[in-house]
N, C-alpha and C positions, 0 to 999 in steps of 0.2 A: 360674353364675347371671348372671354380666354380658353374655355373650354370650346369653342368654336373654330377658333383658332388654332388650336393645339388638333383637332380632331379632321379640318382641313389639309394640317400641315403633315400627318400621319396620314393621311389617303391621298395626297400628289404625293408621297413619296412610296409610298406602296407601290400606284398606277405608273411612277415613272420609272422607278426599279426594274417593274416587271419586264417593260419594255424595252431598256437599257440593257438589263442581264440576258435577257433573252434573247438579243439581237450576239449578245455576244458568247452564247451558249449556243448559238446558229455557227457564230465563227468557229467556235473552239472544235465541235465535233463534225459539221460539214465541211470545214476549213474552205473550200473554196462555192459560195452558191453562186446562184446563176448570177448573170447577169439580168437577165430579164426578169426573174424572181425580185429583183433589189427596187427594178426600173416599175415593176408592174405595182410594188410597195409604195415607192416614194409618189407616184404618180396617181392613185386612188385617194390618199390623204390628203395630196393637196387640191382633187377635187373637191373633194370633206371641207375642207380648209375654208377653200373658196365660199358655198354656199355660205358658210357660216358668216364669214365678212363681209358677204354683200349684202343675204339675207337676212342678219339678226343684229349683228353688233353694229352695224353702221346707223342704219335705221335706229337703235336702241338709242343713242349716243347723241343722233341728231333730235328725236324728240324728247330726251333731258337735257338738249342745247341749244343749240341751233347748226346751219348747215356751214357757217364760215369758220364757227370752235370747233366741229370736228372737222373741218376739212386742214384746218389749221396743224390741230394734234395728231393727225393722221401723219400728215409731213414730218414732224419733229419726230413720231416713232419710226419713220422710213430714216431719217437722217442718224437718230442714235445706233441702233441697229446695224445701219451700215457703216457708221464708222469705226463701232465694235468690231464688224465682220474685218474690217478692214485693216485694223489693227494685228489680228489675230491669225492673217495668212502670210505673215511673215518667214518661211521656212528654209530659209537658205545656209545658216549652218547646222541642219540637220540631213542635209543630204545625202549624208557618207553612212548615217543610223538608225537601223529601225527602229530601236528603242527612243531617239531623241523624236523621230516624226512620231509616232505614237503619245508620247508627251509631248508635244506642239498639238497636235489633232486634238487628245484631250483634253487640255488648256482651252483652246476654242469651243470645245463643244461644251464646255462648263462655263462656259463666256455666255453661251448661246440657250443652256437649258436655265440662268438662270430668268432671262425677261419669259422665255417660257411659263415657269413656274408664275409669276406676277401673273401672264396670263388666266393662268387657272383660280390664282385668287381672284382676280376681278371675273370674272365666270361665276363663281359660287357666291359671291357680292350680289349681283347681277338675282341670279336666281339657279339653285340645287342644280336642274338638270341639265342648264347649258355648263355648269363645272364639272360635273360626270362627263358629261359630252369632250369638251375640250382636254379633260385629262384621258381620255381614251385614243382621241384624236394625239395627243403629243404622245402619248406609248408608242402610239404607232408609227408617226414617225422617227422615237427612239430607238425602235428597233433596226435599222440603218447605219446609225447611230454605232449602237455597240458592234458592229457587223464590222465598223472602221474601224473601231477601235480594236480590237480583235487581231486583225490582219496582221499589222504589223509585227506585234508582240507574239503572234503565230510564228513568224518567219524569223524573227529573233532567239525561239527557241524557249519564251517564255512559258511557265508550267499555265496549264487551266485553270485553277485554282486560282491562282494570284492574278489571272485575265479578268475571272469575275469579281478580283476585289475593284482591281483599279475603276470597272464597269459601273461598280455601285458607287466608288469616290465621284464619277463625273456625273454621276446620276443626282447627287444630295442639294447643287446650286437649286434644282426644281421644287423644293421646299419648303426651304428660305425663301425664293420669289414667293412662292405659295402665300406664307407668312403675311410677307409685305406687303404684296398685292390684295387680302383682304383687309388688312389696318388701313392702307390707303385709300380703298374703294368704301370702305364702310363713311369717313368723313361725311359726304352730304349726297346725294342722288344729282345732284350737278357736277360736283368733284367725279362723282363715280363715270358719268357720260363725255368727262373730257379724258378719264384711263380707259374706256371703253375705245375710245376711237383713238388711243396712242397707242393700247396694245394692235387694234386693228392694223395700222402700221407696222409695228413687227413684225406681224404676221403676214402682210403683202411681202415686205421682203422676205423673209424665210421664203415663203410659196413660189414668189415669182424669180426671185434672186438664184435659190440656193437648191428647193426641190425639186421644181419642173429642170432646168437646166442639166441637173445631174439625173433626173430620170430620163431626159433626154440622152443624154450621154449613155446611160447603161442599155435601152432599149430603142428600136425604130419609132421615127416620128410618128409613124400611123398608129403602131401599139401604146405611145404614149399619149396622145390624141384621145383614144377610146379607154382607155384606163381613167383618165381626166375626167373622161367625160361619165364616167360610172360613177365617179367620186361624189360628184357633182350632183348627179340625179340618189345618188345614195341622201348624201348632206341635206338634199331639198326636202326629201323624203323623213327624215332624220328629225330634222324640225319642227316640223308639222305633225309627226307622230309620236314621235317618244317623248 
């Protein structure tokens, strides 16, 4: 198991780097992409997303439980999650700084990659392909990610070089979740169906909370609409196949 672990915990962090650094290797040398580029990003994944919680992890969760424990643990991962979130948009003495919003942003998204990471161990708990799966799925929404993170420290004046360090520091929480999330999920196959359906939670809010609304915000209702909807028939696809 510890070399299980250790070898888990070095492939979400590979997978999350990539997508991290890369989003912010978009910021450093495109400095400004599109908007619709960003909108047509966040808005495919959390099609992805979707499938996967409606069609794999819920069902998963409820026959190693029943339909009241995961409907139950689904709530308490919507409730921690967003109280996290909610914690961590606090930004009003950093107004005057882009280097302070950049450190708040990053802060938050290291709040936020690391129930991620738990995700991806209970994924590879679960079974190999839906953890490849999901940690592909979170690169890609990492990529966003570092895209934020980027910005600011863009217009600060901050070198590249030191963009992609700070990129990989907010990258590492996905890890350690990684870590945790397979020691926890390994305990029993009922244990494992009541973290199945709390990271499902998580994951509704991220999607519904954080992604869709901001892919909203970057692209037209109808292009984010049909982006969704690709994600989605992607994910369906995704499952059933790979």
């Amino acid at each position: 198991m510890n070399s299980t672990i250790l070898t888990i915990g070095i492939f979400s962090a590979i997978v999350s780097l990539i997508g991290t650094l890369l989003g912010a290797l978009i910021g450093v040398t495109i400095k400004k992409p599109t908007r619709k580029l960003l909108g047509s990003i966040l808005g495919i994944a959390s099609g992805i997303m979707i499938s996967i919680i409606f069609l794999e992890l819920i069902p998963e969760s409820i026959h190693k439980t029943n339909f009241l424990t995961t409907f139950i643990a689904i709530l308490i991962g919507i409730v921690v999650i967003g109280f996290t979130d909610y914690l961590s948009k606090d930004k009003k003495w950093a107004k005057d700084s882009h280097r302070k919003v950049a450190f708040l942003m990053a802060l938050g998204l290291m709040l936020h990659n690391f129930p991620e990471g738990i995700i991806m161990g209970f994924g590879f708990v679960k079974e190999a392909n839906l953890g490849i799966k999901m940690s592909l799925l979170i690169s890609i929404h990492d990529m966003p990610e570092g895209i934020a993170i980027a910005a600011p420290l863009i217009a600060s004046g901050v070198k590249g070089s030191k963009i992609l360090w700070y990129a990989f520091l907010v990258a590492l929480p996905t890890a350690i979740g990684a870590w945790i999330g397979i020691l926890i999920g390994a305990i029993s196959q009922v244990f494992l169906g009541y973290c199945i359906a709390f990271a499902s939670g998580v994951m509704l809010y991220v999607v519904f909370g954080q992604m869709i609304p901001e892919s909203n915000e970057l692209c037209s209702s109808y292009r984010n609409a049909i982006t969704i909807l690709i994600g989605i028939i992607f994910g369906f696809v995704m499952i059933n196949v790979i």
